[in-house]
VEXMI-927776 format. One record per residue (C-alpha): residue in three letters; x, y, z. Coordinates in Angstrom, 2 decimals, decimal comma, padded with zeros to 5 digits. Layout:
% VEXMI-927776
[site Ala [X Y Z]]
...
% end
This chain:
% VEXMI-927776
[site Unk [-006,26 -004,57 -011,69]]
[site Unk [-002,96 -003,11 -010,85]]
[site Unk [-002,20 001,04 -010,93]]
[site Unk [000,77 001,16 -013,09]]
[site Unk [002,43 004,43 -013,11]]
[site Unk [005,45 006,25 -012,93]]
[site Unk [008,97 006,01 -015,29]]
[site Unk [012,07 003,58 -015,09]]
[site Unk [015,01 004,78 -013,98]]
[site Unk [019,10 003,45 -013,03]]
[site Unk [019,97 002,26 -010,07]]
[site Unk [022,62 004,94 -009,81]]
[site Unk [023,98 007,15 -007,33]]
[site Unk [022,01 011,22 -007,16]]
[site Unk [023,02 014,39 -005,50]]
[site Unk [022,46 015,26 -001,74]]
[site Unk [022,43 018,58 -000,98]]
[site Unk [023,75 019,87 002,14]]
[site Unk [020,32 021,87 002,98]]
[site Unk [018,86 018,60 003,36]]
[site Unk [016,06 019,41 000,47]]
[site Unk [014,15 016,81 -001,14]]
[site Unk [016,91 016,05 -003,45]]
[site Unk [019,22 013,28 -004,97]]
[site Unk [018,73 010,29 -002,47]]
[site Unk [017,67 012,25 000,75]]
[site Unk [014,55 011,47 002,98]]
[site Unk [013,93 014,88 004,57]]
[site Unk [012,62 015,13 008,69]]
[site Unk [014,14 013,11 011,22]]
[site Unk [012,77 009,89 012,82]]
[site Unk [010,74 010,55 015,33]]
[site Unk [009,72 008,24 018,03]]
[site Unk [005,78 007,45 018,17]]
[site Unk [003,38 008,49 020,06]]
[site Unk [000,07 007,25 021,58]]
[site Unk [-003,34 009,18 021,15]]
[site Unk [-002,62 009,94 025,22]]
[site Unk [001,16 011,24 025,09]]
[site Unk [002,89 008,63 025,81]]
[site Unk [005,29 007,02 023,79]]
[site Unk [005,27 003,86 022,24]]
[site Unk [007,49 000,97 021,65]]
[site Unk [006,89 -001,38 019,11]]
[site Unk [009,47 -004,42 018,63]]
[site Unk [009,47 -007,81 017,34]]
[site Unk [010,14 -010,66 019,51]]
[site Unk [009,89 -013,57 016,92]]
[site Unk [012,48 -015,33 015,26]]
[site Unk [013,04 -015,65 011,77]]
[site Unk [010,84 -017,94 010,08]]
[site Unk [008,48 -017,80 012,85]]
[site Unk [004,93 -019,20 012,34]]
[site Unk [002,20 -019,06 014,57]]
[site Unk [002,27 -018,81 017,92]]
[site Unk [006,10 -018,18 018,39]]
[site Unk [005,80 -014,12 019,46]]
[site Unk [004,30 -011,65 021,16]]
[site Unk [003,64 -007,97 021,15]]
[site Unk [004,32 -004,99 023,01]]
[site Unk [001,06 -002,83 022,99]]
[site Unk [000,84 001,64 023,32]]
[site Unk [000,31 002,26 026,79]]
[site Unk [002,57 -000,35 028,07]]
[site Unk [006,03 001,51 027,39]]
[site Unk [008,93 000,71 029,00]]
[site Unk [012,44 001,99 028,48]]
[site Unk [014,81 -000,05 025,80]]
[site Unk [016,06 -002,92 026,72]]
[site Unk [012,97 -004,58 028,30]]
[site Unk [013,31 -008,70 028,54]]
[site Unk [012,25 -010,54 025,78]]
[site Unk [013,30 -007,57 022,74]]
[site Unk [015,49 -009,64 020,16]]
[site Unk [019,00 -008,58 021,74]]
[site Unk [018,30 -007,82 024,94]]
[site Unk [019,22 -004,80 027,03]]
[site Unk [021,34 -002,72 024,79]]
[site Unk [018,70 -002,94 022,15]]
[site Unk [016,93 000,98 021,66]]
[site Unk [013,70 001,55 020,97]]
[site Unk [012,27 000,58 017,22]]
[site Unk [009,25 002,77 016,95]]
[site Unk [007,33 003,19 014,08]]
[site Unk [010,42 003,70 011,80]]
[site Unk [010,88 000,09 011,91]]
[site Unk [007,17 -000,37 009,19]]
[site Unk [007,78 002,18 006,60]]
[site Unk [005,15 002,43 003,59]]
[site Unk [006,84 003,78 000,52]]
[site Unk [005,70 003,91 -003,04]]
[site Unk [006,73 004,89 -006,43]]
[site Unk [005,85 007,68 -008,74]]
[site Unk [007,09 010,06 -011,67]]
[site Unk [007,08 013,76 -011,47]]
[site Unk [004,10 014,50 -012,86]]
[site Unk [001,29 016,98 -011,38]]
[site Unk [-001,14 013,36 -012,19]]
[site Unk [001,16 011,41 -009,55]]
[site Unk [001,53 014,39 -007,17]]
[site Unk [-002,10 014,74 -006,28]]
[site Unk [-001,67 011,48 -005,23]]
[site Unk [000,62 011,40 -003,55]]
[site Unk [-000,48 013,59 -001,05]]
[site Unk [-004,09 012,05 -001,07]]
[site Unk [-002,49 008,76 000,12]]
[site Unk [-000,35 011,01 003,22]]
[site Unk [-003,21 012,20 004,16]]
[site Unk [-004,90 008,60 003,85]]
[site Unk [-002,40 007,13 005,89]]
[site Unk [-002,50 009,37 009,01]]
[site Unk [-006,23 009,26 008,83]]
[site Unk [-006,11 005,33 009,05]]
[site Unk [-003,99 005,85 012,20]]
[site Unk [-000,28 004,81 010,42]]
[site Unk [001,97 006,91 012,63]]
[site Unk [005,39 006,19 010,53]]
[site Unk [006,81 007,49 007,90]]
[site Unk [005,28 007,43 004,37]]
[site Unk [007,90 007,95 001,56]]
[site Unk [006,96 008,85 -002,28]]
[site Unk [010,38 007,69 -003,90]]
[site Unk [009,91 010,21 -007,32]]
[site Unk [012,06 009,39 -010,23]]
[site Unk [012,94 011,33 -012,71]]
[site Unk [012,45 015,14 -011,00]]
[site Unk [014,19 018,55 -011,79]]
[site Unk [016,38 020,24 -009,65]]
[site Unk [013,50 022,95 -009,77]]
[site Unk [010,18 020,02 -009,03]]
[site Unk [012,57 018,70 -006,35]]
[site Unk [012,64 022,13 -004,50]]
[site Unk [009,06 022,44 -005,05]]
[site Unk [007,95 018,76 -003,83]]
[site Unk [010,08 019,75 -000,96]]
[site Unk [008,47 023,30 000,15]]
[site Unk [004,97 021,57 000,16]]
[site Unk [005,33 018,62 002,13]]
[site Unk [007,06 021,26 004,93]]
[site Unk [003,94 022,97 004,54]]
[site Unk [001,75 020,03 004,70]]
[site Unk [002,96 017,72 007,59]]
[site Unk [006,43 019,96 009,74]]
[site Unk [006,96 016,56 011,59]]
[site Unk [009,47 015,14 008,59]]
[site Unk [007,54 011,89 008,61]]
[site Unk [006,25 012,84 004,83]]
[site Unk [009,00 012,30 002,73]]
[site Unk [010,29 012,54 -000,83]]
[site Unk [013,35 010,32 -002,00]]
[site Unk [014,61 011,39 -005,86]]
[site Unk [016,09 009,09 -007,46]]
[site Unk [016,99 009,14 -011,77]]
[site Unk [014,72 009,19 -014,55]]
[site Unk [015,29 006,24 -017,26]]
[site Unk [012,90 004,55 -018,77]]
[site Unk [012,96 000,96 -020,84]]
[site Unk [012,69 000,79 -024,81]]
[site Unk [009,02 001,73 -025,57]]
[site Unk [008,47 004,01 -022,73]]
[site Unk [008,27 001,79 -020,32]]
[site Unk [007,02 004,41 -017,75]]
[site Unk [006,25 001,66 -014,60]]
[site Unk [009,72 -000,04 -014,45]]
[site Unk [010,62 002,72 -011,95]]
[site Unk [008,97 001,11 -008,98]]
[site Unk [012,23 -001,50 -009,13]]
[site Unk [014,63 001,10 -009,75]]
[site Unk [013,15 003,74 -007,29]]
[site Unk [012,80 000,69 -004,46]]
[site Unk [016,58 000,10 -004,96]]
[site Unk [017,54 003,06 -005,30]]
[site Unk [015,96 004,24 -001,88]]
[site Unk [016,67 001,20 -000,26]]
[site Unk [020,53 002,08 -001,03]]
[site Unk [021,09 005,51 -001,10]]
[site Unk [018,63 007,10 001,23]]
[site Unk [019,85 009,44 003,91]]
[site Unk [018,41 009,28 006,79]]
[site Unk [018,66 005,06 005,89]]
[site Unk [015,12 003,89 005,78]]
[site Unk [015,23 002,05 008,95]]
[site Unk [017,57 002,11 011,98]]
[site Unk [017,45 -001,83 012,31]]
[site Unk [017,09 -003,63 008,89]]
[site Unk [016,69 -006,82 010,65]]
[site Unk [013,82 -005,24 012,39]]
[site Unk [012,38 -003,21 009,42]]
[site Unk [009,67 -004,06 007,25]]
[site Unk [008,72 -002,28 003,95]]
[site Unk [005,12 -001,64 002,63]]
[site Unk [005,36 -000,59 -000,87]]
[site Unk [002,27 -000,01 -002,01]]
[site Unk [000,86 002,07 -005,32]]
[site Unk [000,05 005,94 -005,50]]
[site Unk [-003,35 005,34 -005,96]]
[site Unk [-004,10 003,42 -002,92]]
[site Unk [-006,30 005,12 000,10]]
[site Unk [-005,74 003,33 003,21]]
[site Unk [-008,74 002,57 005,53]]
[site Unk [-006,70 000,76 008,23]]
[site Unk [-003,20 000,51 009,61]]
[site Unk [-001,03 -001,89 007,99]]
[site Unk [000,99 -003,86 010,39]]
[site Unk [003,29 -006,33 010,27]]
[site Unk [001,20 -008,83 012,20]]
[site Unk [-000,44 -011,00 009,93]]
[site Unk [-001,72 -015,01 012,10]]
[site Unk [-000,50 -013,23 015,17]]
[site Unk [-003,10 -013,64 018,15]]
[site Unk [-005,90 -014,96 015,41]]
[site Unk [-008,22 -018,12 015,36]]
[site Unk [-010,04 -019,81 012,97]]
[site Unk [-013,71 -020,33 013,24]]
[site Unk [-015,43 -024,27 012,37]]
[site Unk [-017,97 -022,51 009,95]]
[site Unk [-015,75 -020,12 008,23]]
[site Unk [-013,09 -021,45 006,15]]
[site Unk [-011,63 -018,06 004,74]]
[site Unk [-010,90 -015,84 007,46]]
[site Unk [-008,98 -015,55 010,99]]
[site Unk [-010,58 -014,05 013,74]]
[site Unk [-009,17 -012,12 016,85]]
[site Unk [-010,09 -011,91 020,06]]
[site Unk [-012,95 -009,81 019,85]]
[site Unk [-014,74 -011,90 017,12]]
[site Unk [-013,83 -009,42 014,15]]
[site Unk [-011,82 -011,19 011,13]]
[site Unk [-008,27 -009,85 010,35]]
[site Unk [-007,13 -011,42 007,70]]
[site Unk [-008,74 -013,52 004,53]]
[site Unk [-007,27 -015,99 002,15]]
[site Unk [-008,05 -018,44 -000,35]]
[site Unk [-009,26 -021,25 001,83]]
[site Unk [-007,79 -023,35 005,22]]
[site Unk [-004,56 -024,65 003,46]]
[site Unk [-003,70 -020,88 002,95]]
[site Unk [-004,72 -020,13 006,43]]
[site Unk [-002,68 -022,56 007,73]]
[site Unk [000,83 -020,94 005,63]]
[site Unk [000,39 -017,72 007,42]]
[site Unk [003,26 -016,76 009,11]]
[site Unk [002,76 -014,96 012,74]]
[site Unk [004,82 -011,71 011,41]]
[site Unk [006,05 -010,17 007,82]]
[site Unk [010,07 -011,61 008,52]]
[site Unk [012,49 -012,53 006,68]]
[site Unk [012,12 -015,12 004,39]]
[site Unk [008,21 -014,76 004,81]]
[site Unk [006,86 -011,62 002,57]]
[site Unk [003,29 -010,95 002,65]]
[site Unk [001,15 -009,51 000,12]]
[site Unk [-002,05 -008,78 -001,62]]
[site Unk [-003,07 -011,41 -004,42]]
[site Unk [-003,81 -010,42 -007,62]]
[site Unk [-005,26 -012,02 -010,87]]
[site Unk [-001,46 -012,15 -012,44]]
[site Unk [-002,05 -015,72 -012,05]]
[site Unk [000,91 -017,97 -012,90]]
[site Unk [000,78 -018,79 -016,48]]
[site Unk [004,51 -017,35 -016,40]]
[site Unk [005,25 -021,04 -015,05]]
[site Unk [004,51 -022,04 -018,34]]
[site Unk [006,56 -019,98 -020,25]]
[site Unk [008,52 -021,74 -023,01]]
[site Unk [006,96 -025,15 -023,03]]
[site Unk [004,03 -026,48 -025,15]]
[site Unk [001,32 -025,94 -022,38]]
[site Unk [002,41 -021,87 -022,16]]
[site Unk [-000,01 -019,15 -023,54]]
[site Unk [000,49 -017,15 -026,86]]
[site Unk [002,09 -014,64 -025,40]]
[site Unk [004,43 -016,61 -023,06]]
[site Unk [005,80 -019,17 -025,82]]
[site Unk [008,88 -017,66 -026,83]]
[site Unk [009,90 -016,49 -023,24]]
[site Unk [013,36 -017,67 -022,15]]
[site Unk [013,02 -017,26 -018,30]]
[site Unk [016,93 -018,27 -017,95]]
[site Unk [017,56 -014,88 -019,75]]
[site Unk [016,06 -013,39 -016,80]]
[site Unk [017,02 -014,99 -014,18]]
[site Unk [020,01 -017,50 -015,58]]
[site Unk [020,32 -021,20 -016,66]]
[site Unk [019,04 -023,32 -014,41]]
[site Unk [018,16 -021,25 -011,46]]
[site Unk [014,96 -021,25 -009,51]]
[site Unk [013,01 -019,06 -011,51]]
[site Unk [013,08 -021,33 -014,00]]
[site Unk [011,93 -024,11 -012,59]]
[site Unk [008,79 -022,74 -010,81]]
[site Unk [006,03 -024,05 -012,90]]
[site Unk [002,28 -022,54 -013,09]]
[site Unk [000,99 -024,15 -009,93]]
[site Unk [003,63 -022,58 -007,81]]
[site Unk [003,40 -019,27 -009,30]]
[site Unk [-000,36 -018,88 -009,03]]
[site Unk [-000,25 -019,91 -005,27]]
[site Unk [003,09 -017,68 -004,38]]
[site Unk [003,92 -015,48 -006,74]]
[site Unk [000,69 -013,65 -008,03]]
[site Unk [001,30 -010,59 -006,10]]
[site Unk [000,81 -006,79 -005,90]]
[site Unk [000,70 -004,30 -003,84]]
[site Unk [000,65 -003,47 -000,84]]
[site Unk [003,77 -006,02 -000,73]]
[site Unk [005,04 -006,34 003,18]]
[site Unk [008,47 -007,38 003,38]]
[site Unk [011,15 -007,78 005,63]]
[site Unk [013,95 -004,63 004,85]]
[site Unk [016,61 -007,01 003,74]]
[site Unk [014,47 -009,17 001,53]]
[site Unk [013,50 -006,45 -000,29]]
[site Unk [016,66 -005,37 -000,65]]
[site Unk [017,35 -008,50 -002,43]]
[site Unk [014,14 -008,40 -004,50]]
[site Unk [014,30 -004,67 -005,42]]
[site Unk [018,04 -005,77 -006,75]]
[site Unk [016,88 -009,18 -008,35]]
[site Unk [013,82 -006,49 -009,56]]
[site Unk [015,73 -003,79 -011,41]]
[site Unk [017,85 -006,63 -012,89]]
[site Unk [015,42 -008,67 -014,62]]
[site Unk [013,09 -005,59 -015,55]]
[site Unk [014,57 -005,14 -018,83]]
[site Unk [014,74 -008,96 -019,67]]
[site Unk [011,34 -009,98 -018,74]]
[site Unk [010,23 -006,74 -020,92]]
[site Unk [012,03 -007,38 -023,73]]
[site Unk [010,12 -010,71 -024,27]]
[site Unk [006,91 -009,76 -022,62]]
[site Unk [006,41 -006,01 -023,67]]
[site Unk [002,81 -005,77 -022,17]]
[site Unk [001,09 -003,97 -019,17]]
[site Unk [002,07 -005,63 -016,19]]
[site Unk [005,40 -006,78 -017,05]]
[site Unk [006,81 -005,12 -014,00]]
[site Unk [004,69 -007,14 -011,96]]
[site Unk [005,82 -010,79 -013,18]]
[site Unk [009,37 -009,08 -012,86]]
[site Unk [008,64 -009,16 -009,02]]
[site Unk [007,38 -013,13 -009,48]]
[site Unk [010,22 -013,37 -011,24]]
[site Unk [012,96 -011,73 -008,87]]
[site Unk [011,03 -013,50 -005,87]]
[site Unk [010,86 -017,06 -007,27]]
[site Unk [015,06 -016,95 -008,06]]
[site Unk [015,36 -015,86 -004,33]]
[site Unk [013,28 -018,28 -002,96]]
[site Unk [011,05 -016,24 -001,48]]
[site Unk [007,34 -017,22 -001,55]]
[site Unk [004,62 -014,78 -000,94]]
[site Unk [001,37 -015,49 001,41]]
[site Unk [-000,86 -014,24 -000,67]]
[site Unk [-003,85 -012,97 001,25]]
[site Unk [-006,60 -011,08 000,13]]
[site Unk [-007,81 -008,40 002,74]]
[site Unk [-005,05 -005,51 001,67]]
[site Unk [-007,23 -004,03 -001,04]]
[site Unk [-010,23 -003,96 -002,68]]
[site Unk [-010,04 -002,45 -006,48]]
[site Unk [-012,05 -004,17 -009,47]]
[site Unk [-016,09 -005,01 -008,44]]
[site Unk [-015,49 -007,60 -010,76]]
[site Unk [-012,98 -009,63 -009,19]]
[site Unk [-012,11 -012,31 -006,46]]
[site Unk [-009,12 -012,60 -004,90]]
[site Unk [-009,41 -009,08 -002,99]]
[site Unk [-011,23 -007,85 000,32]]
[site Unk [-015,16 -008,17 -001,10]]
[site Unk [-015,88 -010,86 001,15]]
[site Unk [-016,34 -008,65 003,99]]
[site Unk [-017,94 -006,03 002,06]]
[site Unk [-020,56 -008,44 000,61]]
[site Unk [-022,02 -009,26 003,97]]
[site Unk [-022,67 -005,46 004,86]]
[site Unk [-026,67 -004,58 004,31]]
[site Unk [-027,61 -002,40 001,63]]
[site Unk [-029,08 000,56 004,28]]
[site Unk [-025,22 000,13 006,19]]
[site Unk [-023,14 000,38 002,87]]
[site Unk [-023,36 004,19 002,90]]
[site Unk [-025,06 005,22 006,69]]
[site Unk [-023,13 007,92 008,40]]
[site Unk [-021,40 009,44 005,97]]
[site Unk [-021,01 013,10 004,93]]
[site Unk [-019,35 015,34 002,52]]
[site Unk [-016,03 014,74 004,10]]
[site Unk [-016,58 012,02 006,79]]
[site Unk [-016,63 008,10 006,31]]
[site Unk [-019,21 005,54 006,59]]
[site Unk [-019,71 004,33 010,56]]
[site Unk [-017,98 000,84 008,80]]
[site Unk [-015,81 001,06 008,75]]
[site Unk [-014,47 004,48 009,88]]
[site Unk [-011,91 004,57 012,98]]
[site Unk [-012,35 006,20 016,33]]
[site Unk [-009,74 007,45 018,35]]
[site Unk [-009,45 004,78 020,40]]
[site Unk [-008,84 002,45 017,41]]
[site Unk [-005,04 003,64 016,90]]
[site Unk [-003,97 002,09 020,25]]
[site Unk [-001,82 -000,62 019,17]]
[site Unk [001,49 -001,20 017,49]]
[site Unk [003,37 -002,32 014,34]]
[site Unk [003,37 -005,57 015,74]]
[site Unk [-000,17 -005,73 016,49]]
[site Unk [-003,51 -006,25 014,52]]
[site Unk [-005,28 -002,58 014,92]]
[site Unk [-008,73 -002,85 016,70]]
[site Unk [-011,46 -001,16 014,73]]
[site Unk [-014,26 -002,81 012,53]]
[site Unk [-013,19 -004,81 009,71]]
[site Unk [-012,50 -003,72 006,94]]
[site Unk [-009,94 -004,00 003,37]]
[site Unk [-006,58 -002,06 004,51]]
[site Unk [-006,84 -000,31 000,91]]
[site Unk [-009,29 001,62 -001,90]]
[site Unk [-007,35 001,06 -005,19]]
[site Unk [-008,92 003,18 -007,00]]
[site Unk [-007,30 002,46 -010,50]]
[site Unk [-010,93 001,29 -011,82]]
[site Unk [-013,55 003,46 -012,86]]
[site Unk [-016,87 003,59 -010,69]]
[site Unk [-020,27 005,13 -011,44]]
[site Unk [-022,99 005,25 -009,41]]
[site Unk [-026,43 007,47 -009,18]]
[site Unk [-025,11 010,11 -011,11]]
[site Unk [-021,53 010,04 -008,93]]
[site Unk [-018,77 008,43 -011,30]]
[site Unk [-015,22 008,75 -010,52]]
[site Unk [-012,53 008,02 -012,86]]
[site Unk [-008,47 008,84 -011,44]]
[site Unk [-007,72 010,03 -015,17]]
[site Unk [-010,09 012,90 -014,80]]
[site Unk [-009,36 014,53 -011,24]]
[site Unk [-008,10 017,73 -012,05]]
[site Unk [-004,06 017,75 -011,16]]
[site Unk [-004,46 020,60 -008,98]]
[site Unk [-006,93 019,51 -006,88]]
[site Unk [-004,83 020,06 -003,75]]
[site Unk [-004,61 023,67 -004,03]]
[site Unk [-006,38 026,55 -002,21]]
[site Unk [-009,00 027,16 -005,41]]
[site Unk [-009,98 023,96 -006,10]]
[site Unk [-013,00 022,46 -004,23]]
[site Unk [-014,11 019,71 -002,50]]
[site Unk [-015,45 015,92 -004,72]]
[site Unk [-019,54 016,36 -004,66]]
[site Unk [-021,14 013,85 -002,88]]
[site Unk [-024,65 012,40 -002,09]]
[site Unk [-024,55 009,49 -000,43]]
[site Unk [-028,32 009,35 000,20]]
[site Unk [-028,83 009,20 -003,58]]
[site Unk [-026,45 006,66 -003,78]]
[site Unk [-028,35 004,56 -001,22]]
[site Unk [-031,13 004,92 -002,98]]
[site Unk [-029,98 003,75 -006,18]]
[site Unk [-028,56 000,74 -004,40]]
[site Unk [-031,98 000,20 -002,69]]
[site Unk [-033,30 -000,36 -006,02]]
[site Unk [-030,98 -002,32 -007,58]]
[site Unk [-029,69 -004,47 -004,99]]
[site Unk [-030,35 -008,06 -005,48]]
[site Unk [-031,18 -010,06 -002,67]]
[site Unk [-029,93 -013,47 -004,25]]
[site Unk [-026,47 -012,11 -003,99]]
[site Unk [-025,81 -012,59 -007,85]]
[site Unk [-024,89 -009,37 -008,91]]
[site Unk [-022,62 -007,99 -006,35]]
[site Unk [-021,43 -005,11 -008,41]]
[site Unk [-023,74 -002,14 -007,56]]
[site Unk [-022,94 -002,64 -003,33]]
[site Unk [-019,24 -002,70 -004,19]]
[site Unk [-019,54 000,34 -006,08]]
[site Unk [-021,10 002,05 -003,85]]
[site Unk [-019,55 000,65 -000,82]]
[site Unk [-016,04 002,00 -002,86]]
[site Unk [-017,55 005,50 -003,64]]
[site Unk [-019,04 006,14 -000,17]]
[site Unk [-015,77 005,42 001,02]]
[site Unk [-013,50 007,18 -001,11]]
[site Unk [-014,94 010,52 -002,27]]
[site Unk [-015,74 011,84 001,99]]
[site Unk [-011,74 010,36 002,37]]
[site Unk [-010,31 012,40 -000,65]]
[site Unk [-012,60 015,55 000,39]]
[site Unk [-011,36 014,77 004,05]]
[site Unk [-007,78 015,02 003,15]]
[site Unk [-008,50 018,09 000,84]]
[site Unk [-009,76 019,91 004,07]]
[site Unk [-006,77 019,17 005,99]]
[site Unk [-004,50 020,28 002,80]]
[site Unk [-006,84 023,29 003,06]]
[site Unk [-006,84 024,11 006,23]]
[site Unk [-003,04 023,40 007,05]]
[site Unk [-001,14 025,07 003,75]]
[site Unk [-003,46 027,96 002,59]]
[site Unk [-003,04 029,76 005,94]]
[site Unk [000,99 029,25 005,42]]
[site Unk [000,35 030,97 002,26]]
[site Unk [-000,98 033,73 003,74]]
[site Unk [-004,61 033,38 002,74]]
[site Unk [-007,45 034,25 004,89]]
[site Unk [-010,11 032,19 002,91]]
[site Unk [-010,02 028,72 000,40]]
[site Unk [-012,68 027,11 -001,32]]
[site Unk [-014,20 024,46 000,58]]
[site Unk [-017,46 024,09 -002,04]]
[site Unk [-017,91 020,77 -003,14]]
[site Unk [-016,90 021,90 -006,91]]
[site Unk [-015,92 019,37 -008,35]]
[site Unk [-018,60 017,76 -009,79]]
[site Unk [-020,61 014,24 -009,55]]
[site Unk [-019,09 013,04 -013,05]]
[site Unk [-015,57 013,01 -012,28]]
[site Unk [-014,45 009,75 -014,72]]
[site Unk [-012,23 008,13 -016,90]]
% end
C-alpha cells in the first residue's frame, strides 16, 4: 500500500555552500516563530515527561501566549519558546521531475491543512545544477524559508534499489543539516511521511491527549466536542496510546506489512522469509531477533506518516541505514525498506502505536482511516466541492488552525492523509500518480478536470445500502478530495510564481483531462 520512491544513498558528509543554496546538507530560511490566524504568536511546548501516558500533560493553546519561561514548560524559566520548529514533517525523494511535482503538491497540502512548520523534502542524489534549481523555486513559491530542501548523496543498493534512500536521507538530515532540524531535540518530533501524501489535517504530536472513549464505540477516542481523533484496532490498542509522540513512544500509521518477519528462519516462516538470518541484520542474539510474529504485527507493521521523538529517530534512521543493505540482500522485494524500519525499531526497543487514522490509501484495505469515511452518506461524500475547493467534510475553516503542536486540531474528522499511491477511477474521472504530467506545476499546464456532480451520481447508483461493497464511496470520497486539493495548490503555484516570472497571464483551464491514470 506503501509509495516507494526515491534512490539509496551514504550516510556521508555533502557540501554547504556559503550562499546558503539548497545544497550539500543545508535547510535554507530561518526558523521562524508561529503565528496565529489573528497575529499573535504562538507557543507550543510539551509539559509531559518521558514515557508519559494518559493524563500526565497539558497544553498550551494559540491565543494564550505568554513570554518563555512560563511555569510548568519542562525546564522552567530559562527555557525559550519551541514554536512550530519543534514538529517538523520531512520526507524523502530522488531528483526526478516525477518526485518534484510532488513535492510541492504536498507544501502546498500542508499549509492548506493548517501545518504552520517547516516541511523539508530531503532529495538524494541531485546535481550541483538541480540543487540550484530546486532552490530558486521554492524562494519563489513560499519567501518565508519554512519550505525546505536538504541534499544529501545519491547511492543506491545492488539491483537498483531506488527506496533505500528514505534511511540514508533521514540520517543524513538528521546529522548534517544546517540550520539543525530542531532547536530542542528533546522537544522535537519528526513526521516523515511519503511524497505522495496530501494532508487534510494538521498532524500533531498529541495523540490520547484530552480524549475519551465512548461505551458503544470500541475503535475510536473522542474529544471534547464529540468528534473522534484517533482510531485503532480495538480497546486494548486504545488503552496503549500514549498522551504525546515522546521518546520511547513513536506513533505511526499501520500498514498491512504484517509481521510474518517474526517468523523468519524457523519452520512456521513464509517462502520468502525461510532463509532470512535476522542476526545478520541486527546481530546474534539481539532484540530483533527475538521478536516473533505476534509482536511484530501489533508494533512493528508501520508506515508512514511515522511520528517520532527527534532523538529516537536519530537512533532508528542510524539502526535504518545500517540494516538496509542486510535485510535486502536476503529479502530483495518491494517493501524491504519498510521491514528495515521493523527491523531497526524492534533492536532498539522501540514499539510503535500503531493507529489507523493517519491515512487512507487502498479502498481495499483495513487498517487505515475508512472507518470514518464509511459512515459519511452517499449525497455528503462529494457536496460542496468545486474545481479547486474541498468537500464541506471535511474541509477546514479558518478558525480550525487555532491550536498547537501539542494539541488535537478542531475541525471535522477526518484521515490526516490521501496516499494516493493507488489508482482510482470513477465516472469517467481516473487518476493514476504515474500519469500526471511532471510539469504540472508550471505556468502552461492546467488545472485536474473535475465533476464532482457526475461523480455523485455514479455513486448514487452504485452505492449499496447493505454496506458490502464499500469501494465505490471510498473512491469517490478519495477523488472528491484530492483532485479540488491538487488543482487548489496548482492555483496558488500559479498565482504566486508566474507573476515572479514576469508573466501577466497562466493557464488556469482545467486541461488536464478526466483520465489521468496509471
Amino acid at each position: 500500500r506503501a509509495s516507494h520512491d526515491g534512490s539509496a544513498a551514504a550516510a556521508s558528509s555533502a557540501r554547504v555552500d556559503a550562499a546558503g543554496d539548497h545544497d550539500g546538507g543545508r535547510d535554507v530560511g530561518g526558523v521562524a516563530v508561529p503565528v496565529a490566524p489573528e497575529g499573535v504568536p504562538c507557543e507550543a511546548r510539551a509539559v509531559a515527561p518521558r514515557g508519559a501516558k494518559r493524563g500526565a500533560s497539558r497544553g498550551v493553546r494559540c491565543g494564550d501566549w505568554r513570554p518563555a519561561g512560563r511555569a510548568g514548560s519542562p525546564r522552567g524559566a530559562e527555557n525559550e519558546v519551541v514554536g512550530w520548529d519543534s514538529g517538523r514533517q520531512v520526507f524523502s525523494t530522488d531528483c526526478s521531475a516525477y518526485q518534484h511535482w510532488q513535492s510541492i503538491a504536498l507544501w502546498y497540502s500542508s499549509r492548506s491543512a493548517g501545518h504552520r512548520g517547516a516541511v523539508t523534502r530531503i532529495a538524494s542524489g541531485c546535481g550541483e545544477e538541480e540543487q540550484r534549481r530546486i532552490a530558486l523555486e521554492w524562494r519563489e513559491i513560499d519567501e518565508s524559508g519554512l519550505f525546505r530542501a536538504h541534499h544529501a548523496p545519491k547511492g543506491e543498493l545492488k539491483g537498483n534499489y531506488k527506496y533505500s534512500n528514505k534511511p540514508s536521507g533521514l540520517y543524513h538530515w538528521l546529522t548534517h543539516a544546517s540550520p539543525r532540524p530542531f532547536r530542542d531535540a528533546e522537544l522535537g518530533v519528526v513526521a516523515l511521511l511519503d511524497p505522495d501524501q496530501l494532508l487534510m489535517r494538521p498532524i500533531t504530536t498529541a495523540v490520547a491527549h484530552g480524549l475519551s472513549k465512548r461505551p458503544d464505540e470500541r475503535r475510536s477516542l473522542y474529544d471534547a466536542s464529540g468528534r473522534p481523533r484517533v482510531l485503532a484496532n480495538g480497546p486494548r490498542e486504545l488503552d496503549d496510546l500514549p498522551e504525546f509522540v515522546v521518546s520511547g513512544r513513536p506513533v505511526a500509521q499501520e500498514y498491512g506489512i504484517g509481521g510474518a518477519w517474526g517468523n523468519a528462519g524457523t519452520p512456521n516462516a513464509r517462502p520468502s522469509w525461510k532463509a532470512f538470518d535476522r542476526s545478520i541484520v541486527c546481530g546474534p542474539g539481539a532484540p530483533c531477533t527475538r521478536t516473533d510474529a505476534a509482536d511484530a504485527d501489533a508494533h512493528y507493521s508501520v508506515g508512514p506518516p511515522y511520528l517520532v521523538q527527534a532523538t529516537d529517530a536519530k537512533r532508528i534512521a542510524h539502526a535504518w541505514l545500517e540494516g538496509m543493505p542486510h535485510v535486502h540482500s536476503q529479502y530483495p522485494y518491494l517493501l524491504a525498506e519498510m521491514y528495515a524500519y521493523a527491523m531497526a525499531s524492534a533492536n532498539l526497543s522501540l514499539p510503535h502505536a500503531q493507529i489507523h487514522n493517519l491515512m487512507v490509501s487502498n479502498v481495499g484495505a483495513g487498517g487505515e482511516g475508512w472507518d470514518w469515511v464509511d459512515s459519511i452518506r452517499p449525497t455528503e461524500v462529494c457536496a460542496g466541492a468545486a474545481l479547486a475547493t474541498p468537500p464541506a467534510n471535511p474541509r477546514r475553516r479558518a478558525e480550525d488552525n487555532r491550536f498547537t503542536n501539542w494539541d488535537h486540531p478542531p475541525g471535522p474528522a477526518a484521515p490526516a492523509v490521501l496516499h494516493f499511491c493507488q489508482s482510482y477511477h470513477i465516472a469517467g474521472h481516473k487518476f493514476g500518480k504515474h500519469s500526471v504530467p511532471h510539469d504540472v506545476f508550471s505556468c502552461e499546464q492546467g488545472l485536474f478536470a473535475f465533476d464532482p456532480d457526475k461523480i455523485t451520481a455514479a455513486l448514487a447508483a452504485s452505492y449499496d445500502p447493505d454496506g458490502r461493497d464499500k469501494k465505490p464511496l471510498r473512491i469517490a470520497y478519495f477523488l472528491c478530495n484530492l483532485l479540488p486539493r491538487l488543482n487548489a495548490a496548482l492555483l496558488a503555484y500559479k498565482r504566486t510564481v508566474c507573476p515572479k516570472r514576469g508573466l501577466a497571464a497562466w493557464n488556469e483551464r482545467p486541461t488536464i483531462g478526466l483520465s489521468v491514470g496509471g
